[in-house]
DOSE-708687 format. One record per residue (C-alpha): residue in one letter; x negated, y, z. Coordinates in steps of 0.2 Angstrom, whole numbers, padded with zeros to 4 digits, always signed. Layout:
N
aXYZ/...
This chain:
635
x-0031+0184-0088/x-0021+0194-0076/x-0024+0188-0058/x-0008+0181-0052/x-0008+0179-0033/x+0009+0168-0031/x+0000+0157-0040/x-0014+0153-0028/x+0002+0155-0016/x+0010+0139-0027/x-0009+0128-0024/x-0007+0132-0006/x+0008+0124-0005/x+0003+0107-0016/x-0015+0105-0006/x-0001+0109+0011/x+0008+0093+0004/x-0007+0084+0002/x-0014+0084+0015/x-0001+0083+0026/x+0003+0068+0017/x-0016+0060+0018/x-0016+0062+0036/x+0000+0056+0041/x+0008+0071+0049/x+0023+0072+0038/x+0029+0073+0019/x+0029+0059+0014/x+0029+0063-0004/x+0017+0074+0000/x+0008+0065-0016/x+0017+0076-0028/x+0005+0091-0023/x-0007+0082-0035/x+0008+0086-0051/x+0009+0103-0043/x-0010+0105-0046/x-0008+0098-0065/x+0004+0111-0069/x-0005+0125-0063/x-0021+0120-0072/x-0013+0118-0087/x-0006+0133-0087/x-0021+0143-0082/x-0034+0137-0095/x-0022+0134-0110/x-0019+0153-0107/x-0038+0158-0105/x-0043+0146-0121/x-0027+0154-0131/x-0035+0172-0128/x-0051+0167-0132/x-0044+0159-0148/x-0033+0173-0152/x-0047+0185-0150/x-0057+0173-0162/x-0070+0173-0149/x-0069+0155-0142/x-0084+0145-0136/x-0083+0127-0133/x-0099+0129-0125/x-0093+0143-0114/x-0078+0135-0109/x-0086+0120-0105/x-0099+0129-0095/x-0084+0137-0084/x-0078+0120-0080/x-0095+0116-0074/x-0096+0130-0063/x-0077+0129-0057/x-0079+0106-0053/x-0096+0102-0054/x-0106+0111-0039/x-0093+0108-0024/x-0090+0092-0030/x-0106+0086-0030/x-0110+0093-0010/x-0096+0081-0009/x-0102+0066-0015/x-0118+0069-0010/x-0110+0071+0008/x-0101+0057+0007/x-0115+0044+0002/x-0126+0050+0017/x-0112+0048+0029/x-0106+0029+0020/x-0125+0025+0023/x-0127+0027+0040/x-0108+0021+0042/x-0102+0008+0029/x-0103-0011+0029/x-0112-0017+0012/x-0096-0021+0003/x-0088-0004+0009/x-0105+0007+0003/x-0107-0005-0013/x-0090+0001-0018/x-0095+0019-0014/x-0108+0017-0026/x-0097+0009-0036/x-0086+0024-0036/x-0100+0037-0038/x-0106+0031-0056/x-0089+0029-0061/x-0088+0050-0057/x-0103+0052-0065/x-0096+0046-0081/x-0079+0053-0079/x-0070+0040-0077/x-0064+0037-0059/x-0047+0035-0064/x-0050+0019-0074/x-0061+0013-0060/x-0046+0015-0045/x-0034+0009-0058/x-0043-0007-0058/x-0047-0009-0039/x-0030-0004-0030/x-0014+0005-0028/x-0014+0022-0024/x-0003+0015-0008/x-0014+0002-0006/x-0020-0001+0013/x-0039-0004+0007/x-0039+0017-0002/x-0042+0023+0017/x-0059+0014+0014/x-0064+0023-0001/x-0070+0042+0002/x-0070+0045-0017/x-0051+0038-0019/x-0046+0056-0022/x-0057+0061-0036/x-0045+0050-0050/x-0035+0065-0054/x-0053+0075-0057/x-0057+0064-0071/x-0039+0065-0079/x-0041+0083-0079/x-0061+0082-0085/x-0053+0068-0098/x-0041+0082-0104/x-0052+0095-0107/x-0062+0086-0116/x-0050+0085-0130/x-0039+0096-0127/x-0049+0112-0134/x-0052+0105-0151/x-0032+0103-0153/x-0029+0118-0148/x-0041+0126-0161/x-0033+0116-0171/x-0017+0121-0170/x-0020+0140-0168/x-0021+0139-0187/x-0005+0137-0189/x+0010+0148-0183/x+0015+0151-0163/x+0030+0140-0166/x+0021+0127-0174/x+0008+0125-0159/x+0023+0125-0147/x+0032+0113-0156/x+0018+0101-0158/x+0012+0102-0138/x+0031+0098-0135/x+0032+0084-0147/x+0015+0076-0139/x+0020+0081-0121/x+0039+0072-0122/x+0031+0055-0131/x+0018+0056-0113/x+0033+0058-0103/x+0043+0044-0113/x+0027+0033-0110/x+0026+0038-0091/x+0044+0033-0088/x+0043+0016-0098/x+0025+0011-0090/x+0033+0016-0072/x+0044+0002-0074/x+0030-0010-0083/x+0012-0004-0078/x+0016+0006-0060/x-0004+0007-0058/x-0009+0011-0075/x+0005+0023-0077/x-0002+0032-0061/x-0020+0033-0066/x-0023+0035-0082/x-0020+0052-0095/x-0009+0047-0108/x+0005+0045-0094/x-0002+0060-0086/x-0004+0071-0099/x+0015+0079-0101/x+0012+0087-0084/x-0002+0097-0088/x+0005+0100-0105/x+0020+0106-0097/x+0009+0122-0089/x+0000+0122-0107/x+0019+0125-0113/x+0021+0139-0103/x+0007+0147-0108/x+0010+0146-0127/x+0028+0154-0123/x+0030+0172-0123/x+0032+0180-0107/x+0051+0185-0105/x+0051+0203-0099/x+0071+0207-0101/x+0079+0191-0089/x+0094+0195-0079/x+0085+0197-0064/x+0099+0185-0051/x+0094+0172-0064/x+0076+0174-0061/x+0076+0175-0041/x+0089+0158-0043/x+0077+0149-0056/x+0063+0155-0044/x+0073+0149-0027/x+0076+0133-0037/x+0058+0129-0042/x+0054+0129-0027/x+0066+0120-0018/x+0063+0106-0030/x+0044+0104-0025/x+0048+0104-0006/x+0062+0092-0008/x+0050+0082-0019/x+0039+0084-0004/x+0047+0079+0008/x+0061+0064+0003/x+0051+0055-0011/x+0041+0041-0003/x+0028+0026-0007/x+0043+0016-0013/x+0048+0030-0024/x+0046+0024-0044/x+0034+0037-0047/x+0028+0045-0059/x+0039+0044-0073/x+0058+0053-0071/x+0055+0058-0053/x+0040+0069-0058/x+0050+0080-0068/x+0055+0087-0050/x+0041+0095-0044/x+0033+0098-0062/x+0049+0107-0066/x+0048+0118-0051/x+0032+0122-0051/x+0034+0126-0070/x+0050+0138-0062/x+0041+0145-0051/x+0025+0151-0065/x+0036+0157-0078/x+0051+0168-0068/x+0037+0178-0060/x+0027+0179-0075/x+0033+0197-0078/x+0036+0203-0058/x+0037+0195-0043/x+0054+0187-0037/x+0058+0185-0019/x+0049+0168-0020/x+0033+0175-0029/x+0032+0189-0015/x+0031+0174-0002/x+0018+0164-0012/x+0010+0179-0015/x+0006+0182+0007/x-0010+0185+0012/x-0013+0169+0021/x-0006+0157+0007/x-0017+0167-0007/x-0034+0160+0003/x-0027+0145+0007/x-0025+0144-0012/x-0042+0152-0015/x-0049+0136-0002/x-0039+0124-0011/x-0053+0115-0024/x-0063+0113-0008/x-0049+0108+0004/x-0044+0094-0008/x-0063+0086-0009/x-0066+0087+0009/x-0051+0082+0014/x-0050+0063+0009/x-0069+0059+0013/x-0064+0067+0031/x-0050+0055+0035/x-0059+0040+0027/x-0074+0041+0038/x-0063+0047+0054/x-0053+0031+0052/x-0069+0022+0050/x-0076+0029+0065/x-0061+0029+0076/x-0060+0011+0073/x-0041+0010+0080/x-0026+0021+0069/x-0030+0041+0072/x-0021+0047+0085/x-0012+0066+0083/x-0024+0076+0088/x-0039+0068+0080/x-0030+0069+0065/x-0026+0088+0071/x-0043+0089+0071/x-0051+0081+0056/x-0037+0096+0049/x-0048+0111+0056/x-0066+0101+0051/x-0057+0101+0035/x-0053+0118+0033/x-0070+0125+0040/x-0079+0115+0027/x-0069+0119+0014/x-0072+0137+0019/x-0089+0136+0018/x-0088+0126+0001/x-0079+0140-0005/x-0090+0154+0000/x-0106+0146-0002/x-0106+0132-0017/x-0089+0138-0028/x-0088+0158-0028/x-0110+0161-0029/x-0109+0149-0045/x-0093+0155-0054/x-0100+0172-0051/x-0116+0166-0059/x-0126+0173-0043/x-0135+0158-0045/x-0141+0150-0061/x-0133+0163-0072/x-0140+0158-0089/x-0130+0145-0097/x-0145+0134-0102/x-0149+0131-0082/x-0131+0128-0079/x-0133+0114-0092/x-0148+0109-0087/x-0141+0108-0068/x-0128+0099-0072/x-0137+0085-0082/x-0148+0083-0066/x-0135+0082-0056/x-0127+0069-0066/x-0142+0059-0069/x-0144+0057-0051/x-0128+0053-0045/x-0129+0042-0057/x-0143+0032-0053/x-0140+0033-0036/x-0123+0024-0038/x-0129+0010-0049/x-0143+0008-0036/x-0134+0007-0022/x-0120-0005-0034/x-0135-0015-0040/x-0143-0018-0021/x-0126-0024-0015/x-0124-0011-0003/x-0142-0010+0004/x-0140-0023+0017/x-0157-0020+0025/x-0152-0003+0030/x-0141-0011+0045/x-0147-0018+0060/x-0145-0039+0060/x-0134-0041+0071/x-0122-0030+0059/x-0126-0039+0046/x-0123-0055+0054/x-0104-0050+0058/x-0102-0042+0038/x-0106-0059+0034/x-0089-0065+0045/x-0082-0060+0027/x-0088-0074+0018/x-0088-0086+0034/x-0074-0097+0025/x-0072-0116+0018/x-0057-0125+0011/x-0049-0112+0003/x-0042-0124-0009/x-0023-0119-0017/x-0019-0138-0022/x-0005-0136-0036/x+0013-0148-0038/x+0001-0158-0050/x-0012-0163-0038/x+0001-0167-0025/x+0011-0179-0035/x-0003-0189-0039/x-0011-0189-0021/x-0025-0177-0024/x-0027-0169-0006/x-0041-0162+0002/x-0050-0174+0012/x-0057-0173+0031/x-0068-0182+0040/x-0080-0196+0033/x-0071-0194+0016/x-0070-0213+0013/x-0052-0215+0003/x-0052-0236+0009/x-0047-0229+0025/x-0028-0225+0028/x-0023-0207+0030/x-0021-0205+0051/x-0020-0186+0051/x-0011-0174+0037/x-0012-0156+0040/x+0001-0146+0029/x+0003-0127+0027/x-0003-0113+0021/x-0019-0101+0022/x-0017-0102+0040/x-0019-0122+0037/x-0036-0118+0026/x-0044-0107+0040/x-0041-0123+0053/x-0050-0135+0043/x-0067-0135+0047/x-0064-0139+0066/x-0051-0152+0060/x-0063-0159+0048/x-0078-0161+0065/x-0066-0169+0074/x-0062-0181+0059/x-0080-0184+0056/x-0084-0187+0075/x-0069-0199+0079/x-0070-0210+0061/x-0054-0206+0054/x-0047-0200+0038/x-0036-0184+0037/x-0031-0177+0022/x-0023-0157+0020/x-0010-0152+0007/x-0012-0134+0008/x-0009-0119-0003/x-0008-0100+0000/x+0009-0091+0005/x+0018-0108+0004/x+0027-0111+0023/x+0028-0132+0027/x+0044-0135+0028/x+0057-0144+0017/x+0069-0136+0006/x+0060-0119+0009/x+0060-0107-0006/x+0044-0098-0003/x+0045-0083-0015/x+0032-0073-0011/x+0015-0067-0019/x+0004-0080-0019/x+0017-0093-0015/x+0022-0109-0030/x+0037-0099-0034/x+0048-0112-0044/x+0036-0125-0040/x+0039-0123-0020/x+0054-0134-0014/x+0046-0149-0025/x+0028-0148-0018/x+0033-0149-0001/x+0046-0164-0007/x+0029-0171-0014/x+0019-0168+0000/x+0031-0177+0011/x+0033-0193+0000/x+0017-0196+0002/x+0016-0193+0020/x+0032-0206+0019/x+0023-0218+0007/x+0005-0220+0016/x+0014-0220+0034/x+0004-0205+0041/x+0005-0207+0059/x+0003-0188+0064/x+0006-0173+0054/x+0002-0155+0059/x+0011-0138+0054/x+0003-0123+0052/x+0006-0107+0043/x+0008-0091+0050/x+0027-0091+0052/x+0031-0074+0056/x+0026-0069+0039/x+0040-0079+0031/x+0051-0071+0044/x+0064-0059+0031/x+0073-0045+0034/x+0090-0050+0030/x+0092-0067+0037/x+0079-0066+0052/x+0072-0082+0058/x+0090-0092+0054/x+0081-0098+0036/x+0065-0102+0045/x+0074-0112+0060/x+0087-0122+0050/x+0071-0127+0039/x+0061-0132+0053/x+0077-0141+0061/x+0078-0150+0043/x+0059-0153+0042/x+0057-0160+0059/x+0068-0176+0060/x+0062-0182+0044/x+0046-0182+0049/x+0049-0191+0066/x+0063-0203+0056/x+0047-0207+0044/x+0037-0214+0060/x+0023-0198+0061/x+0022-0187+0077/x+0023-0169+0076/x+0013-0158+0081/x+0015-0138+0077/x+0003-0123+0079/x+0008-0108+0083/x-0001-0092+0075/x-0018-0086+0080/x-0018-0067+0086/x-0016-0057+0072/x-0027-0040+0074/x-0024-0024+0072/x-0040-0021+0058/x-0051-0030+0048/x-0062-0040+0061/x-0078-0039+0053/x-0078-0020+0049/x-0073-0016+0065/x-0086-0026+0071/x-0101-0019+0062/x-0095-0001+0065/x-0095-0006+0083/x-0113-0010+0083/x-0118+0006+0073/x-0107+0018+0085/x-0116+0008+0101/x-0099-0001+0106/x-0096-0016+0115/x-0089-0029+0103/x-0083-0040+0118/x-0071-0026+0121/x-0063-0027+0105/x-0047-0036+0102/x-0027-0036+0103/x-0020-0032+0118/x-0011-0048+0125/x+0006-0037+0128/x+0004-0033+0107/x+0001-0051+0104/x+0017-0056+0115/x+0028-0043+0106/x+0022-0046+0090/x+0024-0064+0093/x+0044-0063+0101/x+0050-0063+0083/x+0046-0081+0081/x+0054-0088+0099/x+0071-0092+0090/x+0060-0104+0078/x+0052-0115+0094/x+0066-0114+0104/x+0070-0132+0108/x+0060-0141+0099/x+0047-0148+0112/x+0054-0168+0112/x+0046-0186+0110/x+0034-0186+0097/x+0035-0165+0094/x+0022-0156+0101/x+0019-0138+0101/x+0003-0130+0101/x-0002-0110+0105/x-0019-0105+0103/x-0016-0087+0112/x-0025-0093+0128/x-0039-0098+0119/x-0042-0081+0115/x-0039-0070+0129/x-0054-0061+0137/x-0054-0054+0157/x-0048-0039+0150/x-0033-0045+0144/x-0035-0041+0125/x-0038-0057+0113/x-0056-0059+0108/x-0060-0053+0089/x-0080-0060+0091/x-0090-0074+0100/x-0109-0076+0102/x-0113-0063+0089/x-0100-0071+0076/x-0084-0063+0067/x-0070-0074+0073/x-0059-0068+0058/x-0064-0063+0040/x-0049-0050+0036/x-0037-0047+0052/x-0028-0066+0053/x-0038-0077+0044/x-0050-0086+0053/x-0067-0090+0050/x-0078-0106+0050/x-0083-0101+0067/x-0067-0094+0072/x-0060-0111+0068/x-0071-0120+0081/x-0060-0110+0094/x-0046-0122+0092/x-0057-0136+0097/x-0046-0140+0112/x-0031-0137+0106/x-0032-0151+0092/x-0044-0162+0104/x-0027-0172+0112/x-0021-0176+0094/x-0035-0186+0092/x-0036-0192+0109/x-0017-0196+0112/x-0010-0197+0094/x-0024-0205+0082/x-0033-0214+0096/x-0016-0223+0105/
């Protein structure tokens, strides 16, 4: 095919827009580049497959052998790269999932594999280096079938083929639009959603180039295309319903911009066509595989959010590499200056298949290769699975005064302690359940995840009873009325359950509601405030701590960020310190000299995500629940 330099201009801008995107310097629909770049490709190889088949010299092994050349040696530095850094860096579960992720590459089917783990928005991606490579295997997915219908259909008339990719392109794009509103994820991930978009650029190659368009049309159409990508780019966002109808934006410009400089170069295609954007474009395969590994190792390193200018400066690593890619993995393969003959290129690729391959289900089946940490980094990874009484009773349990029990367990004894709440109330129990067991007495816990403590409180949220809310706290507190419970603690993490319309108003009134009948059914009250929520998960941070040489006693929010954060909830507890109402706040149990609130103790995670606290994270509270037995139970 003729060279067209715009062209490489238009991949500038999309891997422009995605990156800017990735590393948070702008665009925040910068995600559209990735539609930009399914345009384009369909474009370009539906038009080198048509030749071929025109000339009646087309090679399914030849064409395959292209793709191999152009995806599979820069790809596979990549991964390699990135499991080498992941070993030295990741935690087990982070450099099991990499493994994860590298057999499902192998096979070509990444897409189905971060369809099932996440959402492409989803705060866990920046912990996966091979997150990007979903739209690889929708395009390797493609062109695997995509050849065969077009030899197909080349039997037949030009207007037939036209009219059958159209057919098959609108019913993907009817399917994208209803699965946006029914199956956001799969309607990301997977072809049949994506495939109109590539079929669009195969659309425009089947069309014959128009060569007598009134040319202020074609500048305007140009201009227009355009424009629709950068506004794409820069006013869509991650609450954007996308894809679906607000793809047809940028696919629509980019297919614009190809097809009114088909014949000569508008305004537009002059600018794409400038010297910088056209290697930019050249770079942009490379640029788009080093990209995301760069930022998801950065973040893991930095520990705390990137700041501006070492993001500026994952940027340039970025780009050098990509460089580098370019000119000594990508061009010396393509140009068949290395393994020229198409059996070696075969033979290269099933290697290097087999061997990322086996290396991911290794690494998969070894659950992360533990040994290769030192212990004490294992022994803070474990602070993810330091946990008990993560127990979700349901309306059912509670009605028929199936609780958790605390303490010596013997159900003769009456309840003298009931802890109600939500996962915040899990996490406390195992301190809660010592003291039971060492002062002889019976608590029980009505807890279940997302589910605040507090009467007549609709918690619809995820997680939460939903319909089933109001009535298992109504529950919950006829038995406490029933079995004359003499002290009843509160806790939940209340800023959660804080909403944006009402503020605390809801949450107060509740409270104001829950409160008196607790005291008018004879039980003291005692309410805990939230633990110190931190700014990462705890026992990541903590193992990548050890690896970089760090001091984990450092680590921790900042007092000031706990205060702040916390301010929100002042309007709840305001007032509410009386007879038989006690308030408790765990924030000075925390703090360190430094003024930051402690993350890890005596070589142990204090938290297993960034608020929930684990078993030895739990024993912190000792004190603060040490005068409920001592001046509530015991009196």
């Amino acid at each position: 095919m003729k060279y067209r330099a715009e062209i490489d201009g238009l991949r500038a801008i999309a891997i422009g827009a995605v990156l800017l995107f990735h590393a948070n310097l702008g665009l925040s629909g910068g995600y559209v580049g990735v539609d930009v770049f399914f345009v384009i490709s369909g474009f370009l190889i539906t038009g080198l497959l048509l030749k071929d088949l025109d000339r009646g010299d087309f090679s399914i092994l030849e064409f395959w052998e292209r793709r191999i050349r152009r995806i599979l040696p820069a790809l596979a530095v990549v991964i390699i790269a990135s499991v080498v850094a992941g070993w030295f860096l990741f935690i087990p579960a982070h450099f099991k999932q990499l493994g994860q992720s590298v057999t499902a590459q192998a096979l070509l089917c990444s897409n189905f594999y971060f369809w099932k783990q996440s959402g492409y928005f989803a705060d866990d991606a920046d912990l996966k280096p091979l997150f990007h490579t979903w739209s690889l295997a929708v395009e390797e997915q493609f062109y695997l079938l995509f050849p065969f219908l077009l030899m197909l259909l080349t039997r037949f008339s030009r207007r037939w083929l036209i009219a059958t990719l159209a057919l098959i392109a609108s019913g993907s794009f009817i399917l994208s639009v209803y699965c946006s509103y029914k199956h956001g994820l799969a309607n990301f991930y997977l072809l049949p959603m994506r495939a109109w978009e590539l079929l669009l650029g195969a659309l425009l190659a089947a069309l014959p180039v128009q060569r007598g368009s009134i040319r202020w049309l074609t500048e305007s159409l140009s201009v227009v295309g355009l424009l629709a990508i950068v506004w794409a780019a820069f006013f869509y966002d991650a609450d954007t319903r996308f894809p679906g109808a607000s793809a047809l934006l940028p696919c629509v410009g980019t297919a614009l911009v190809i097809w009114t400089n088909a014949h000569a170069l508008t305004l537009v295609g002059k600018l794409l066509a400038a010297r910088l954007l056209v290697f930019v474009g050249l770079i942009s395969y490379s640029l788009y595989l080093w990209h995301w590994p760069l930022l998801v190792f950065g973040k893991y390193w930095a520990l705390d959010p990137l700041t501006l200018n070492q993001r500026a400066l994952l940027v340039i690593a970025m780009t050098v590499l990509a460089i580098l890619s370019w000119k000594f993995v990508e061009t010396p393969l393509r140009n068949r200056n290395f393994l020229a003959r198409r059996a070696r290129i075969f033979s290269f690729a099933a290697v290097v298949g087999a061997v990322l391959l086996t290396s991911g289900l290794v690494i998969d089946k070894m659950q992360g290769v533990p040994w290769r940490l030192p212990a004490q980094a294992l022994q803070y990874a474990n602070g993810h699975d330091d946990y008990a009484f993560r127990i979700d009773l349901d309306l059912n349990q509670v009605l028929h005064d199936e609780f958790i029990e605390l303490g010596a367990g013997d159900k003769t004894q009456p309840v003298a302690l009931l802890i109600w709440g939500d996962s915040h109330a899990m996490a406390a129990l195992p301190v809660i359940d010592a003291l039971c067991k060492e002062h002889s007495v019976r608590g029980v816990a009505a807890t279940h995840s997302s589910q605040v403590p507090l009467l007549g409180y609709d918690s619809r949220s995820e997680g939460a009873l939903m319909d089933q809310s109001i009535a298992f706290n109504d529950a919950v507190f006829a038995f406490l009325r029933r079995a004359h419970v003499p002290d009843v603690l509160l806790i939940a993490s209340w800023n959660g359950y804080v909403d944006f319309e009402h503020g605390t108003n809801h949450l107060r009134s509740a409270m104001l509601r829950t409160i008196p009948a607790l005291r008018e059914a004879g039980s003291r009250v005692w309410i805990m405030k939230p633990v110190p929520r931190q700014p990462w998960d705890v026992p990541d941070v903590l193992v990548s701590a050890v690896l970089a040489g760090r001091d984990v006693q450092t680590l921790g929010v900042s007092l000031v960020d706990h205060r702040k954060n916390s301010q929100k909830l002042d309007p709840i507890f305001a007032g509410l310190t009386a007879p038989g109402v006690m308030i408790l706040d765990p924030t000075d149990l925390f703090l360190t000299s430094a003024g930051t609130c402690r993350a890890a103790q005596d070589g142990h995670a204090l938290y297993w995500d960034t608020h929930h606290l684990t078993v030895h994270g739990s024993m912190l509270l000792r004190p603060l629940f040490q005068p409920i037995f001592e001046h509530g139970i015991a009196d």
